[in-house]
Structures are given as C-alpha cells and as structure tokens.
PDB file of N, CA, C and O in Angstrom:
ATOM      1  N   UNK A   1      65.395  66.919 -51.493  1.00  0.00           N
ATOM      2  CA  UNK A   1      65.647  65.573 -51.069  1.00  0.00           C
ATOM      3  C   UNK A   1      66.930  65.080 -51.761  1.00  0.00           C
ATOM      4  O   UNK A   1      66.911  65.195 -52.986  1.00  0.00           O
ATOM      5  N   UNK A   2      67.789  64.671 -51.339  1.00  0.00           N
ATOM      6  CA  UNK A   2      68.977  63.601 -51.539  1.00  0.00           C
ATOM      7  C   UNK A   2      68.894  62.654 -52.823  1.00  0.00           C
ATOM      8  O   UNK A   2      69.657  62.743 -53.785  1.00  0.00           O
ATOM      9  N   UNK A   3      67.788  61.677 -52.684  1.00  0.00           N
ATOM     10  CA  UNK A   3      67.847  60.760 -53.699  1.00  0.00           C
ATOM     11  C   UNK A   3      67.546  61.395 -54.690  1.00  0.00           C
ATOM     12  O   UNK A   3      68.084  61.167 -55.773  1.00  0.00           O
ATOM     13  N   UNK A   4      66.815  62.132 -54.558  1.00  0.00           N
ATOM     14  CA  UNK A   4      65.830  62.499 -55.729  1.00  0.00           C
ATOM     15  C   UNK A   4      67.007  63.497 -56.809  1.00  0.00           C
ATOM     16  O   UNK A   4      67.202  63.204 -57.988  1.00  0.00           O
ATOM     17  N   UNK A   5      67.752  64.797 -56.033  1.00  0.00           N
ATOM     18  CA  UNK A   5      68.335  65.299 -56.382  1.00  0.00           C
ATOM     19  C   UNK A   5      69.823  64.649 -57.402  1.00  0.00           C
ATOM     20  O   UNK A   5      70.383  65.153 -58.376  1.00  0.00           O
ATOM     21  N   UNK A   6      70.105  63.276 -56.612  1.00  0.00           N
ATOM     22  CA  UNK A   6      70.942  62.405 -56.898  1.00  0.00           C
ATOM     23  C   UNK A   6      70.532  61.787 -58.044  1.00  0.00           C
ATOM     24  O   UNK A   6      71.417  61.623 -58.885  1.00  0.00           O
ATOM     25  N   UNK A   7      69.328  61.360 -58.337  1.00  0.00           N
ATOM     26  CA  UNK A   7      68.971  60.788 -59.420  1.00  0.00           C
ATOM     27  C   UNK A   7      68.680  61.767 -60.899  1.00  0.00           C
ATOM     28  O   UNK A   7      68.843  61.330 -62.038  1.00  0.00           O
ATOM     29  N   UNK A   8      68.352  62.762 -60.656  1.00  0.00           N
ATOM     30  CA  UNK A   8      68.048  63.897 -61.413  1.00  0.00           C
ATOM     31  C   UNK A   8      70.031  64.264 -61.896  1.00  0.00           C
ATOM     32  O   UNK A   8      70.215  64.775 -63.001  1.00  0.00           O
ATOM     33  N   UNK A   9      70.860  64.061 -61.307  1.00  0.00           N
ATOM     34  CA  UNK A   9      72.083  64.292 -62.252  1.00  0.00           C
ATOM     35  C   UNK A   9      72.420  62.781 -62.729  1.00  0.00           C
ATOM     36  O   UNK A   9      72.981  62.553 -63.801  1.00  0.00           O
ATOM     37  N   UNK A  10      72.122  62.033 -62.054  1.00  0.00           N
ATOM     38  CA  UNK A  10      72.214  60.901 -62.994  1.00  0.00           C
ATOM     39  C   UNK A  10      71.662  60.447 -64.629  1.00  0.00           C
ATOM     40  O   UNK A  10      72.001  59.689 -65.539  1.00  0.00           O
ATOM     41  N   UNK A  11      70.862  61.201 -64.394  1.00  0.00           N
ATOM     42  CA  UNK A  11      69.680  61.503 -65.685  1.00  0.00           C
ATOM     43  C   UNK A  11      69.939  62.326 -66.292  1.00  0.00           C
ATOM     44  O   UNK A  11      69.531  62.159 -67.442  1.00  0.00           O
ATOM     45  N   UNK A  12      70.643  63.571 -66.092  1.00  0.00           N
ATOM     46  CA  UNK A  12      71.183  65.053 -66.708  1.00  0.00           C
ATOM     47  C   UNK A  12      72.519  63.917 -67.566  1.00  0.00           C
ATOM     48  O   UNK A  12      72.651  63.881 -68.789  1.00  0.00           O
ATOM     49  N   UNK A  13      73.133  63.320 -66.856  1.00  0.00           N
ATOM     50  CA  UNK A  13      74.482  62.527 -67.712  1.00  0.00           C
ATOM     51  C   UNK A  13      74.318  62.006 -68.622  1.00  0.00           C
ATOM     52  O   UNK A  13      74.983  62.215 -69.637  1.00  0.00           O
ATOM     53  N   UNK A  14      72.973  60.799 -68.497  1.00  0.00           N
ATOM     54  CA  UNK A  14      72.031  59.919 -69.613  1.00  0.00           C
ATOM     55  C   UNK A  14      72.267  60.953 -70.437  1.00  0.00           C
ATOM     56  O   UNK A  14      73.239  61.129 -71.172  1.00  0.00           O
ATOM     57  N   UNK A  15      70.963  61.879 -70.210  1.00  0.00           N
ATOM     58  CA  UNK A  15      70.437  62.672 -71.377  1.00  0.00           C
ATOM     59  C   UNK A  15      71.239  63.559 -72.319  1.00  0.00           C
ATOM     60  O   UNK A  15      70.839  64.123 -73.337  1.00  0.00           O
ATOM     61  N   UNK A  16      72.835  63.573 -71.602  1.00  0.00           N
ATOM     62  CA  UNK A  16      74.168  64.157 -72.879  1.00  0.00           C
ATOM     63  C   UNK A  16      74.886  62.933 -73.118  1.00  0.00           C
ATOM     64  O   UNK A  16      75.687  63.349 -73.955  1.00  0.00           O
ATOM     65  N   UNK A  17      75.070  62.111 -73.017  1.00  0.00           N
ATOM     66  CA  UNK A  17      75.046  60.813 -73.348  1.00  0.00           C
ATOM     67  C   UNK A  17      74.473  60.336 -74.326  1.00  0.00           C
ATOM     68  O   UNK A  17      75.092  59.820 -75.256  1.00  0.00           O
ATOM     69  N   UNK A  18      72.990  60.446 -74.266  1.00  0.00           N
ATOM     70  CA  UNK A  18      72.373  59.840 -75.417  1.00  0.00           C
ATOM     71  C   UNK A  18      71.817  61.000 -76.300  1.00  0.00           C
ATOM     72  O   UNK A  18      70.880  60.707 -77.042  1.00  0.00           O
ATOM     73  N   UNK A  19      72.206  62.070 -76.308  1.00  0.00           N
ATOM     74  CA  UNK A  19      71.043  63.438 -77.048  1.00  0.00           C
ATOM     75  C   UNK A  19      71.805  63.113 -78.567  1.00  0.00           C
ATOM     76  O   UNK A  19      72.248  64.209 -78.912  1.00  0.00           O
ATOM     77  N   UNK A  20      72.081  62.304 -79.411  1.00  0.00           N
ATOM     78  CA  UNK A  20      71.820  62.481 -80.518  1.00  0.00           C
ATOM     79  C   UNK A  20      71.200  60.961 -81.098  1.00  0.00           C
ATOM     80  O   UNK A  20      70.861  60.692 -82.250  1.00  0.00           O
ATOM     81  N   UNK A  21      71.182  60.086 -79.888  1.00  0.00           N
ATOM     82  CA  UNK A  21      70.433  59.124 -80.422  1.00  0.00           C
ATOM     83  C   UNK A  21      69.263  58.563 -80.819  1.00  0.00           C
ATOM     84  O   UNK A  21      68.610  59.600 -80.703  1.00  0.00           O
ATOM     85  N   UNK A  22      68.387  57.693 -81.230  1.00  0.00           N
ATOM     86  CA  UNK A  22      67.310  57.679 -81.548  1.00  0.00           C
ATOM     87  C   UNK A  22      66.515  56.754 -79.856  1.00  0.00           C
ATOM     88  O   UNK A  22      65.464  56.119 -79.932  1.00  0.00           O
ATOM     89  N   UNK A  23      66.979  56.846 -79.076  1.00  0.00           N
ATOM     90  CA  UNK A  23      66.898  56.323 -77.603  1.00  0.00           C
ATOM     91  C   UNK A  23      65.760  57.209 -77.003  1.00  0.00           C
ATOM     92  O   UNK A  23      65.933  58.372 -77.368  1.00  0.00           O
ATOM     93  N   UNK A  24      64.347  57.032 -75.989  1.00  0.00           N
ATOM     94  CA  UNK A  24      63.804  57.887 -75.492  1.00  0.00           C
ATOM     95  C   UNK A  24      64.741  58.525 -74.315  1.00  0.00           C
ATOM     96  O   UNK A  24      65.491  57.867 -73.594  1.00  0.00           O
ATOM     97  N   UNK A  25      64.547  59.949 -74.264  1.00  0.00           N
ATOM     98  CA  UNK A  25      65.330  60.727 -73.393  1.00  0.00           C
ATOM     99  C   UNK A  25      64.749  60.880 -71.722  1.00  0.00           C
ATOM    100  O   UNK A  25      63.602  61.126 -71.351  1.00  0.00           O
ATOM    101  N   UNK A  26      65.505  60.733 -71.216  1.00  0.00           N
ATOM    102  CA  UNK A  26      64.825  60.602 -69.689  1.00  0.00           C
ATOM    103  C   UNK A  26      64.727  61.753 -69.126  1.00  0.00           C
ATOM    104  O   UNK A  26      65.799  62.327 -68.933  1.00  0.00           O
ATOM    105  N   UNK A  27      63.469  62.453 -68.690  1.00  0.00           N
ATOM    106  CA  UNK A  27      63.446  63.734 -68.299  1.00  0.00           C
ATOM    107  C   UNK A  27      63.661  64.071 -66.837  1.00  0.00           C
ATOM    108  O   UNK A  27      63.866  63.033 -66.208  1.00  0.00           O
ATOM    109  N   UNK A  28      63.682  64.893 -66.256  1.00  0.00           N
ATOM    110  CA  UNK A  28      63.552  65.141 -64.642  1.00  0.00           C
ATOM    111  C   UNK A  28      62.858  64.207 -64.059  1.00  0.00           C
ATOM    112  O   UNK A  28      61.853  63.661 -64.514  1.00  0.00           O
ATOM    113  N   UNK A  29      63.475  63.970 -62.859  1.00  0.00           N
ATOM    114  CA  UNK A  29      62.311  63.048 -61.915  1.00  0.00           C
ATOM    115  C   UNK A  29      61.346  63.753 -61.545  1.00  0.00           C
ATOM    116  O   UNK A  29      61.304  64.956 -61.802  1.00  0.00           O
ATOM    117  N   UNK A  30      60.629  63.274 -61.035  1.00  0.00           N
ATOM    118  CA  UNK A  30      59.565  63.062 -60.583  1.00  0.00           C
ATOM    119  C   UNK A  30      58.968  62.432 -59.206  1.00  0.00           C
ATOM    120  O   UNK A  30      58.596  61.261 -59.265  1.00  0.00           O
ATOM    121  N   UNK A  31      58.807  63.389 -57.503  1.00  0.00           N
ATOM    122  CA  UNK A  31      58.952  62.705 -56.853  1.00  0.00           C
ATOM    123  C   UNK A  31      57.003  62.298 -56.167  1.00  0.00           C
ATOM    124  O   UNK A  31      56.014  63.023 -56.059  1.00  0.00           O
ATOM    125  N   UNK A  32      57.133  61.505 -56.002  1.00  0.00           N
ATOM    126  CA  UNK A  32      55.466  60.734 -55.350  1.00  0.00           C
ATOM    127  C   UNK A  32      55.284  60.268 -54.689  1.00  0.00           C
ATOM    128  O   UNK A  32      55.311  59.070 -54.969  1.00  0.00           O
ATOM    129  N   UNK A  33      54.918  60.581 -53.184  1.00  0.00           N
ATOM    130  CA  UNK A  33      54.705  59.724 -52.143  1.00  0.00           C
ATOM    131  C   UNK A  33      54.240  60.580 -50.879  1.00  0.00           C
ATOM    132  O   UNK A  33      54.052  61.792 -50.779  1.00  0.00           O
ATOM    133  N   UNK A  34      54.099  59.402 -49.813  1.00  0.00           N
ATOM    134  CA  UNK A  34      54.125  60.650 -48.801  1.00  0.00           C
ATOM    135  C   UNK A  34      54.508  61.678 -48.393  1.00  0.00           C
ATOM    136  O   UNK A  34      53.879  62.635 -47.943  1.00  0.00           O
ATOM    137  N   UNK A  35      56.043  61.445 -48.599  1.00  0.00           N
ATOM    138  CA  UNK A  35      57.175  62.404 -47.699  1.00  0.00           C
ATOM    139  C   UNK A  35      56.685  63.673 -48.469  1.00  0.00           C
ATOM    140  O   UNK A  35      56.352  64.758 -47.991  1.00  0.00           O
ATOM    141  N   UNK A  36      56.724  63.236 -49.916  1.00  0.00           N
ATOM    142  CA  UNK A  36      56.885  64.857 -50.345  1.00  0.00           C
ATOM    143  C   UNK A  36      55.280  65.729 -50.521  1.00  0.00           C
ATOM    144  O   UNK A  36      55.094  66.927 -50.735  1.00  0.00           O
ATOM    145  N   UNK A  37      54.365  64.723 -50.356  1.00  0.00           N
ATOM    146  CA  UNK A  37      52.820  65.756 -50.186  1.00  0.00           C
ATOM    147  C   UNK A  37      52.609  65.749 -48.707  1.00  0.00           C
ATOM    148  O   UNK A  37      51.671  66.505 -48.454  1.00  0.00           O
ATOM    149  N   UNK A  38      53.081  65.225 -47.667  1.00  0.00           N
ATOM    150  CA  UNK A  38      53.483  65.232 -46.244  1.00  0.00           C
ATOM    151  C   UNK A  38      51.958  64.488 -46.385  1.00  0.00           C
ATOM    152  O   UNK A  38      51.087  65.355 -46.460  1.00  0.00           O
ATOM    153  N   UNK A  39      51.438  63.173 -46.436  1.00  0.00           N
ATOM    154  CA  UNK A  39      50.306  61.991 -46.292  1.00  0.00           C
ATOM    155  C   UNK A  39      50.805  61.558 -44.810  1.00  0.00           C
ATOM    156  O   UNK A  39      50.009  61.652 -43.876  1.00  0.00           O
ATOM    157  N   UNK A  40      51.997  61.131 -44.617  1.00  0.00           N
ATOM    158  CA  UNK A  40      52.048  60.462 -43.430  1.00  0.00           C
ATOM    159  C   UNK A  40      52.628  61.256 -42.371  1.00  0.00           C
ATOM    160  O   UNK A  40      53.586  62.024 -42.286  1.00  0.00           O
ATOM    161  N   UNK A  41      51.216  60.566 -41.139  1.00  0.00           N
ATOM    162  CA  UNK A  41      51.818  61.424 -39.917  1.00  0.00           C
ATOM    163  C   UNK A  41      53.022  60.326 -39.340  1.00  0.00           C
ATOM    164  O   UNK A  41      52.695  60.269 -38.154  1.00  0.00           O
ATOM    165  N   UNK A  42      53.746  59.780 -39.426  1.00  0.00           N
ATOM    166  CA  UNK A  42      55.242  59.091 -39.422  1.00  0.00           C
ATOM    167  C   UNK A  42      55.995  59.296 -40.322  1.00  0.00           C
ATOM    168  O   UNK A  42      55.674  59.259 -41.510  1.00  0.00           O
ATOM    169  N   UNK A  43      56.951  59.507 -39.948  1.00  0.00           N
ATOM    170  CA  UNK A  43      58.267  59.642 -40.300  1.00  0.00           C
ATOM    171  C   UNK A  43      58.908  58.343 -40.970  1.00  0.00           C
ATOM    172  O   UNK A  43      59.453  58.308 -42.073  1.00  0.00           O
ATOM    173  N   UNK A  44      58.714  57.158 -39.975  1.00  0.00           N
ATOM    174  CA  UNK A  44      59.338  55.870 -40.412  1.00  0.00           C
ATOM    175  C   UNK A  44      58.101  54.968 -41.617  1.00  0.00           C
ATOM    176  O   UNK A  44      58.331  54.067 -42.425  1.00  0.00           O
ATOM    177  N   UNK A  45      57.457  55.321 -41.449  1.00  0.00           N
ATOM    178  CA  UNK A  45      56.163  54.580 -42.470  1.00  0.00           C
ATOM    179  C   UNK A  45      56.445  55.479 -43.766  1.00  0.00           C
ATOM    180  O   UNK A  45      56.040  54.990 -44.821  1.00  0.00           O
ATOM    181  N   UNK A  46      57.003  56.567 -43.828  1.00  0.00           N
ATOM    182  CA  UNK A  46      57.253  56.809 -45.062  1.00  0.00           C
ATOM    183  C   UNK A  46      57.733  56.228 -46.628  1.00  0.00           C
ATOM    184  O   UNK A  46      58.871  56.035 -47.057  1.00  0.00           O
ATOM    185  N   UNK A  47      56.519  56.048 -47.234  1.00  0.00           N
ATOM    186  CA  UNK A  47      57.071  55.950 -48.462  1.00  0.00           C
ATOM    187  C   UNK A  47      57.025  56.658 -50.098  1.00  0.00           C
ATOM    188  O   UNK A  47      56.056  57.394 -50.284  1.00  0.00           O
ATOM    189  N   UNK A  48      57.749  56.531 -50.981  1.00  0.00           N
ATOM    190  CA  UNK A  48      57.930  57.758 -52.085  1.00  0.00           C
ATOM    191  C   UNK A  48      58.513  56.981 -53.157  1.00  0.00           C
ATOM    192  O   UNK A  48      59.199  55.970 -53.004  1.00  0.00           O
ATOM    193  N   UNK A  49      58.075  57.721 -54.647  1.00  0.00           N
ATOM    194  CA  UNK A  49      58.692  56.742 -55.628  1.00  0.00           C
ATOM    195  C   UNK A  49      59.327  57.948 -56.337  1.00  0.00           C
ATOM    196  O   UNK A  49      59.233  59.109 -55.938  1.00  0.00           O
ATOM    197  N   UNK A  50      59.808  57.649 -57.142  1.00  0.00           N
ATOM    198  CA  UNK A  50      60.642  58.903 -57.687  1.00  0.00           C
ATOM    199  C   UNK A  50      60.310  58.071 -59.274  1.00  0.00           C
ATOM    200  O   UNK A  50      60.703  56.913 -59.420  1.00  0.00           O
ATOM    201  N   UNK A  51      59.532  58.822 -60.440  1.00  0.00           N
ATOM    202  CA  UNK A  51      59.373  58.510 -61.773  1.00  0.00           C
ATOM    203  C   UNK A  51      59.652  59.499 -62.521  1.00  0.00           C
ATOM    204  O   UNK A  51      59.460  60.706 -62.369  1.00  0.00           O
ATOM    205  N   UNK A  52      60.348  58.617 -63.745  1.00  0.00           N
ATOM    206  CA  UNK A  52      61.089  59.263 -64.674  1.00  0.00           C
ATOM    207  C   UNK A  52      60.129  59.319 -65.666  1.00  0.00           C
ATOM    208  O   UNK A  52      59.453  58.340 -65.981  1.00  0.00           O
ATOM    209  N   UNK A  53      60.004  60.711 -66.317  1.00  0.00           N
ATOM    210  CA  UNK A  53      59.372  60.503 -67.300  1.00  0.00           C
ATOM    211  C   UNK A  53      60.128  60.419 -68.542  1.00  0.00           C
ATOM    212  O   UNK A  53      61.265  60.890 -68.533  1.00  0.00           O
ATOM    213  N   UNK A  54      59.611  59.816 -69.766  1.00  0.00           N
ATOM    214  CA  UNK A  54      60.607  59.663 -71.146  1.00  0.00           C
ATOM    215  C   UNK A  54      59.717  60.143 -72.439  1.00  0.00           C
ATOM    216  O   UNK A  54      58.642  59.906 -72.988  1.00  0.00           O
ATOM    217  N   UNK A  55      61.226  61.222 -72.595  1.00  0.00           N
ATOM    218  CA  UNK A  55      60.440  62.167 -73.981  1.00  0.00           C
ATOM    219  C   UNK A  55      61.146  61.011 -74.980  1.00  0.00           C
ATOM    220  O   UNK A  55      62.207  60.416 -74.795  1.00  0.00           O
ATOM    221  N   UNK A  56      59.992  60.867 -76.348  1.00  0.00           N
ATOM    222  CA  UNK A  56      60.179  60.339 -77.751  1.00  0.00           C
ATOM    223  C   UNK A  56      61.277  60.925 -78.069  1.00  0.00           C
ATOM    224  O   UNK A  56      61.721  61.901 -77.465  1.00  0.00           O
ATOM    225  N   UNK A  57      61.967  60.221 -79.330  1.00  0.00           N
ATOM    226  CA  UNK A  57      63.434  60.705 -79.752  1.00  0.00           C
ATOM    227  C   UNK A  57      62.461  61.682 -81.131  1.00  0.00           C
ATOM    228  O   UNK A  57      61.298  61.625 -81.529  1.00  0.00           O
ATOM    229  N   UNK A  58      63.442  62.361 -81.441  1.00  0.00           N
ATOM    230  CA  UNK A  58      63.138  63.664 -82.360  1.00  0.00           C
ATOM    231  C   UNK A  58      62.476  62.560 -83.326  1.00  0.00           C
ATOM    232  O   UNK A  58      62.975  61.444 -83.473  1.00  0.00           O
ATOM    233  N   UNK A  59      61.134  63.049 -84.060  1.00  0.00           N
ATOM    234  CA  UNK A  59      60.468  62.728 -85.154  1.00  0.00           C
ATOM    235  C   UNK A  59      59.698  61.191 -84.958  1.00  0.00           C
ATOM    236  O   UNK A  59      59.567  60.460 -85.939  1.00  0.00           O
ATOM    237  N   UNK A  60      59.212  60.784 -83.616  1.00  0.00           N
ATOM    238  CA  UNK A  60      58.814  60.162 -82.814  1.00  0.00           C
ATOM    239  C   UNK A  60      57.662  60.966 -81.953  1.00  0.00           C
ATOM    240  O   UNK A  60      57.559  62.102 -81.489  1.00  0.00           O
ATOM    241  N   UNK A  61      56.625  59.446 -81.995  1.00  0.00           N
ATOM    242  CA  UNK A  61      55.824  60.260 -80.618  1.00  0.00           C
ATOM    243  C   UNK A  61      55.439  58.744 -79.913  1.00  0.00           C
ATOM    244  O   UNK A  61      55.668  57.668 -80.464  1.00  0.00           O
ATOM    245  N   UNK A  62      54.876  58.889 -78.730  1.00  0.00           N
ATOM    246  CA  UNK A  62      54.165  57.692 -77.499  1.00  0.00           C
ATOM    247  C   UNK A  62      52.896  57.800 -77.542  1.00  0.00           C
ATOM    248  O   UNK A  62      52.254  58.819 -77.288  1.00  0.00           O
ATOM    249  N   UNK A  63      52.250  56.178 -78.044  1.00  0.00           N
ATOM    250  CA  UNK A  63      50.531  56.676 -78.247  1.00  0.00           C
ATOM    251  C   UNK A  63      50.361  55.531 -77.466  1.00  0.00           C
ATOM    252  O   UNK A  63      50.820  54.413 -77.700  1.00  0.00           O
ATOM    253  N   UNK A  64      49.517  55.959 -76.313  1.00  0.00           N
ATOM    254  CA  UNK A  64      48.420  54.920 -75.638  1.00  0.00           C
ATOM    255  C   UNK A  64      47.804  53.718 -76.465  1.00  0.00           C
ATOM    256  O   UNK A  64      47.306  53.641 -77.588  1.00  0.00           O
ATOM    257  N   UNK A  65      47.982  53.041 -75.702  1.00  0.00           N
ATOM    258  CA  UNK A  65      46.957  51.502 -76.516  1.00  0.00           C
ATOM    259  C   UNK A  65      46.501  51.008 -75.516  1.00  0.00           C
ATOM    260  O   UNK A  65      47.158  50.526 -74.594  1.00  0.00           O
ATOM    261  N   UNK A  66      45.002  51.098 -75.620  1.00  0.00           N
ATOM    262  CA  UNK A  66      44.095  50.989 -74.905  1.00  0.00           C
ATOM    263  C   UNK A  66      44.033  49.164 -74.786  1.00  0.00           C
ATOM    264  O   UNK A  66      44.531  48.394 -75.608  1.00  0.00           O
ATOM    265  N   UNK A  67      43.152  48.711 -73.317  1.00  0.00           N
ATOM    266  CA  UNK A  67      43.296  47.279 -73.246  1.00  0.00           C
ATOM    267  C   UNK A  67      44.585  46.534 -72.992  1.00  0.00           C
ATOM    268  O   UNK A  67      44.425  45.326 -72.820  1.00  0.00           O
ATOM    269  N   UNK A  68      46.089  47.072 -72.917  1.00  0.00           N
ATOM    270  CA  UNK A  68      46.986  46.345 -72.415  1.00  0.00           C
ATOM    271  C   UNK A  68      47.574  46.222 -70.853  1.00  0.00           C
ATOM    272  O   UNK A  68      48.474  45.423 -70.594  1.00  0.00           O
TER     273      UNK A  68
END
C-alpha cells in the first residue's frame, strides 16, 4: 500500500533523527482495517488505520496503568 509504505520512510527518517535521544522511537507501521484483512465487500466503504508503535528510549520501559 502507498500510504502505509510512505509513512514507514517517514518514520525510518524520525528514527535516525532521533536514535541518540532520550525520545520514544517510532517503530514500523502498522496497518488495520478492512482493506488490508479484506472485511469489506466494497471497495469505497473502505476503511484502515495505520499505528505506530513506540519503543522506550534505551534504559527505559512502558508500564500499563490500569483504570485510566
């Protein structure tokens, strides 16, 4: 896919950009929706999200907190 591919070097730039900072690093996209598990029988009703996931900066981690 186009966007997706498009957004994934946009994110490759971030991530040498920021690789020595203490910033979370943005990993590959991530695409979710119809188009790409083929859910919809239309073409035009199609919809898809594309999520980034973000790795902790070195000596860092991401902990769930439950209730927010």
């Amino acid at each position: 896919m186009i966007v997706e591919a498009r957004v994934d070097e946009l994110l490759c730039v971030c991530r040498k950009l920021c690789r020595n900072s203490f910033m979370p690093q943005p990993m590959p996209v991530i695409g979710v929706g119809s188009t790409l598990r083929g859910w919809s029988p239309c073409e035009q009703d199609a919809i898809y999200h594309l999520l980034v996931p973000l790795k902790p900066p070195r000596g860092h981690a991401f902990h769930l907190e439950m209730g927010t």
